[in-house]
C-alpha positions in Angstrom: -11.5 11.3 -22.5 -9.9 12.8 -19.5 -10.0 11.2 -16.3 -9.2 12.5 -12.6 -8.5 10.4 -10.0 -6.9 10.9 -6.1 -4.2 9.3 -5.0 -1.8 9.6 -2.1 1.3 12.1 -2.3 3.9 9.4 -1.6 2.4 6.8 -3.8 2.3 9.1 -7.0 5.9 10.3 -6.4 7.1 6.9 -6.0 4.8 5.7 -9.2 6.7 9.0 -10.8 10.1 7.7 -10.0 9.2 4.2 -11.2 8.0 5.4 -14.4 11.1 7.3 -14.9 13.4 4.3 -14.4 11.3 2.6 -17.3 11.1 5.2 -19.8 7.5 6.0 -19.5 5.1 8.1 -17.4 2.3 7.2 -14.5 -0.6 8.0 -17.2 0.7 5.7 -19.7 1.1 2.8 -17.6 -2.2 3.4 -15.8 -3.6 4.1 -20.1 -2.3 0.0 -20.4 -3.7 -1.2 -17.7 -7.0 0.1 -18.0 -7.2 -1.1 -21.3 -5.8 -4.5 -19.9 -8.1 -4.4 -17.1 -10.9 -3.4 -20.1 -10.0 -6.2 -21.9 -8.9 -4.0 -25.2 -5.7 -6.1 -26.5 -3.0 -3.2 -26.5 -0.9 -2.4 -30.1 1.7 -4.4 -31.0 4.3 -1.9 -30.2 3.1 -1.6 -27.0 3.5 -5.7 -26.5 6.8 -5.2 -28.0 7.8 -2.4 -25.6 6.8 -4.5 -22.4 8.8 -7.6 -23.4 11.7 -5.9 -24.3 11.3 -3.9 -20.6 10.8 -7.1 -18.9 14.0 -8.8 -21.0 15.8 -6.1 -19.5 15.0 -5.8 -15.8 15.5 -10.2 -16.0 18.8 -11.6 -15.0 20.2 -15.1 -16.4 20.5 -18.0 -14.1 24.6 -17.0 -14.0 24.5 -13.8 -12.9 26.3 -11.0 -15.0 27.9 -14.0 -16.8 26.3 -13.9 -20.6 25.9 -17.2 -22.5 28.1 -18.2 -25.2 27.3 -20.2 -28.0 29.7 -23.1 -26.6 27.1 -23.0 -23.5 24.2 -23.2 -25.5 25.1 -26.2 -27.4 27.0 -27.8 -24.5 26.0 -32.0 -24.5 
C-alpha cells in the first residue's frame, strides 16, 4: 500500500543524508517504524541489521583503543 505524506524540504534532505550515512533510505526507516509504532515485530534480519548499525556508530569506554584479551580477563 502506498502512502503520501508532506514533510518540510530541509527535514527530508537531512533525513536523506542520514539515511545515506546508514546504508538505507527514508522509506525504509519510516517502513520500520511504522511497523514498530504498529506493533508488527520486524524480521530477524531487520533486528540483525539495527544492532549491528547501532554496534557500529557505539564507541568503547577507551576511545579508539580496542580491548585485548589480556583486558578482558584482567583480575
Amino acid at each position: 500500500m502506498n502512502l503520501t505524506i508532506t514533510v518540510d524540504k530541509e527535514v527530508l534532505k537531512r533525513a536523506r543524508i542520514r539515511a545515506l550515512e546508514q546504508d538505507t533510505s527514508v522509506n525504509a526507516v519510516l517502513r520500520e517504524y511504522l511497523n514498530s509504532y504498529a506493533g508488527i515485530a520486524g524480521t530477524k534480519r531487520e533486528a540483525v541489521d539495527r544492532l549491528v548499525s547501532l554496534s557500529q556508530d557505539a564507541s568503547s569506554r577507551r576511545g579508539d583503543s580496542e580491548w585485548t584479551r589480556e583486558d578482558l580477563h584482567e583480575r
